[in-house]
N, C-alpha and C positions, 0 to 999 in steps of 0.2 A: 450414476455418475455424479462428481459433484465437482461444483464451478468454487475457484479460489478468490477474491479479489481483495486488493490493498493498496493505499497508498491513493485516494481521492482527491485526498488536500481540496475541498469545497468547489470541486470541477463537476456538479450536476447534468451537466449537458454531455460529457465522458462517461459519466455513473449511468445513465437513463439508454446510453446508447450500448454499452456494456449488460444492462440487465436485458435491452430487447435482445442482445445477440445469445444471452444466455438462455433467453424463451427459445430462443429456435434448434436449439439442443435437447438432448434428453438428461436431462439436470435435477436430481431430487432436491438437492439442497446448496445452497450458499454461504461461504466463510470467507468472512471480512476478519484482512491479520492485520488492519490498523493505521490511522490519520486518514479520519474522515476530514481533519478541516487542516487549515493551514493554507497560507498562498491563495487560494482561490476564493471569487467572490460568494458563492452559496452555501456556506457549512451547514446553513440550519436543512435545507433539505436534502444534503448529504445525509446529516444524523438520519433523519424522517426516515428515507429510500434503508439503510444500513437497517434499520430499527426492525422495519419492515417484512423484509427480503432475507436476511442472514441467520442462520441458526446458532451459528458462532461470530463472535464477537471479541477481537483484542486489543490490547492497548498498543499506540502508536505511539512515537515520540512528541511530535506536534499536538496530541491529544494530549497528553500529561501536560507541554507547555501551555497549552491554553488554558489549563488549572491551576497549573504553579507559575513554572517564568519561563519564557524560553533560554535558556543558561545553554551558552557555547553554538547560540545560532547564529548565522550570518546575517546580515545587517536588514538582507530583502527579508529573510526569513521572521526574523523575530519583530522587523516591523510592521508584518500583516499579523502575527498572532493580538502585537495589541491593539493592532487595527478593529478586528473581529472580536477579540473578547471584550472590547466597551459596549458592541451592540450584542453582544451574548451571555456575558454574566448577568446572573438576574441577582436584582435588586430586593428591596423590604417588599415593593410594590409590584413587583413582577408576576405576568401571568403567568397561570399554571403548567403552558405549553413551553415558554422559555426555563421554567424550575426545572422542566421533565427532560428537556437536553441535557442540559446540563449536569444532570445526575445522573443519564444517560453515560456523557463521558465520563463520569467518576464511578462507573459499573464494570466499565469494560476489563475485559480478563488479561492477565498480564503474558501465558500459556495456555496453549489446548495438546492432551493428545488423542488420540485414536488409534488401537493398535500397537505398533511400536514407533505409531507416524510422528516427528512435536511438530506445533502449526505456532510458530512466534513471528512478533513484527520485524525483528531485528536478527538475532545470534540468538543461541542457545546457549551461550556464557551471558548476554545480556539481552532480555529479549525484548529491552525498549530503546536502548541507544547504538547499542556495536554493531560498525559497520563492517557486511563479508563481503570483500571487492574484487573484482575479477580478476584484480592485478595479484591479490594473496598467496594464491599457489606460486608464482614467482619470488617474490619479495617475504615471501613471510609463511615459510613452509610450517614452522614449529605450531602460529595460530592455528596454520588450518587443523593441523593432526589434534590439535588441544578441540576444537568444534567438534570434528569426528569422535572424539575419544568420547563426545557425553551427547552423540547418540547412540540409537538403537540402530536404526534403520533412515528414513525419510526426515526432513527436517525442510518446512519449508516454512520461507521469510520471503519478506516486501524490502523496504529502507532503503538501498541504493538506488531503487526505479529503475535497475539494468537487468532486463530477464537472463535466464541462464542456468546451467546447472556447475554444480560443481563436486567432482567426486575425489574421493583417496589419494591418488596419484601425488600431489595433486595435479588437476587441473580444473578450469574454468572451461566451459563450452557453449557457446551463442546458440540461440534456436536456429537462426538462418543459417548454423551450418549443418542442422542435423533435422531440415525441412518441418524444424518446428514442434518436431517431436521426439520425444525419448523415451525409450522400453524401459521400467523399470527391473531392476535385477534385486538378487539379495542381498546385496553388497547397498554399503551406505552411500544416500547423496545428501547433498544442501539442493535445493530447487526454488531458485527466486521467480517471483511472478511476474515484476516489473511492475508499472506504476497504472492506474486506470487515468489520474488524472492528470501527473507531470511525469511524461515521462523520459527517460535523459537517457537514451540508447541510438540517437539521433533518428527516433523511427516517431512521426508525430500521433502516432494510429496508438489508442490506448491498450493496454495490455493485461489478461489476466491469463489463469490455467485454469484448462478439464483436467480433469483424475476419473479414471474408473479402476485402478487398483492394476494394471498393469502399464498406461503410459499417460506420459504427463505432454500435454496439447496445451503450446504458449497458441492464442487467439489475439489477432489484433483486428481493433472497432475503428473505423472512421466517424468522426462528429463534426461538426460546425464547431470549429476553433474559433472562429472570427466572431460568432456568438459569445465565447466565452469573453475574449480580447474586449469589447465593446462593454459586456457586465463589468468586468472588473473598471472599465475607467469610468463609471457611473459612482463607484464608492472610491469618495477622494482621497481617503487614508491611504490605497493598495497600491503598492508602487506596482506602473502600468508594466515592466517586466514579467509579473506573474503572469501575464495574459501573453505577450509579445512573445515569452521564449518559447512557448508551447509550437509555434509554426516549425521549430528546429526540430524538436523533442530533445531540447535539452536544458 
């Protein structure tokens, strides 16, 4: 069986409580689809734990911005990445463990597949920025069928933080109505994980998936929120929001 996780954004205290629940599973392996840092005050042990623990490794969007720019972020957002990248980019004189992050996120893979499975951060038209929303099968039947048309089979993504599947039809489908699990068939889905460290489904409990090849198991972790709330207003750049919206999960 293998555990999915994505979408950290520097929530360590999310990530740590995420991997004990993944010890208590029968789990060979872990894959991270991307934004270990962004928003949250601990990216550098996000990277650490990711480095760690994951045998796959993708690129996130908050990850690219924290190497290039954040272009087209909202205001909270792109003001923690330059919050975080003045104590993250290394310098002439930078230690060897700050170089190794950092090259770290300029490793990460952009796609994975397995099978006929893809494993992207985003879309599989963009698998670092496009967002698949759960409103799409309504409003935007043409996207969805154009996502379907370029897979195989399974496609699963992070980026929105709203777990879910979404199939053909189209439709969107919440785990809480299908008790958190769903059979896989041989027919194509989109399957998001939701978020481990922000996540925006109004459920504050972090989220990844098990996969053992026939169903996919959204899991959600309880952590000490009010730990994170408290780090972040210790780093004065982080607008106290990043910590505060977590109590909603939104």
């Amino acid at each position: 069986m293998k555990a999915f996780i994505s979408d950290i954004h520097g929530n360590a205290d999310a990530l740590e409580a995420v991997l004990r629940d993944i010890d208590s599973q029968k789990v060979d392996e872990v894959l991270f689809l991307g934004d270990a840092v962004g928003y949250g005050p601990e990216p550098e042990r996000c990277i650490d734990l990711v480095e760690k623990r994951c045998t796959v490794r993708l690129l996130g969007n908050h990850d690219y911005a924290m190497l290039n720019a954040p272009v087209g972020f909202n205001p909270m957002a792109a003001g923690a990445i330059a919050c975080l990248r003045s104590r993250m980019e290394p310098g002439i004189y930078s230690m060897p463990w700050k170089r190794h992050r950092w090259r770290f996120l300029g490793e990460l893979k952009l796609r994975h597949m397995e099978d006929d499975d893809l494993f992207v951060h985003a879309s599989p038209r963009d698998p670092v920025a496009e967002y698949i929303l759960p409103q799409d099968p309504v409003y935007d039947p043409n996207k969805c069928a154009d996502i379907f048309g370029r897979i195989e089979h399974l496609a699963f993504v992070g980026h929105t933080h709203i777990p879910g599947v979404m199939t053909p039809e189209p439709r969107f489908i919440q785990p809480k109505d299908i008790d958190h699990r769903w059979e896989v068939s041989t027919g194509k889905a989109v399957v998001n994980l939701g978020s481990v460290g922000q996540p925006r489904d109004r459920d504050p409990r972090a989220s990844y998936v098990l996969f053992d090849g026939e169903s996919v198991v959204w899991r959600r972790v309880e952590y000490d929120i009010q730990a994170v709330i408290a780090k972040v207003r210790k780093v004065p750049c982080l607008d106290e929001r990043v910590g505060t919206r977590l109590l909603e999960g939104k």
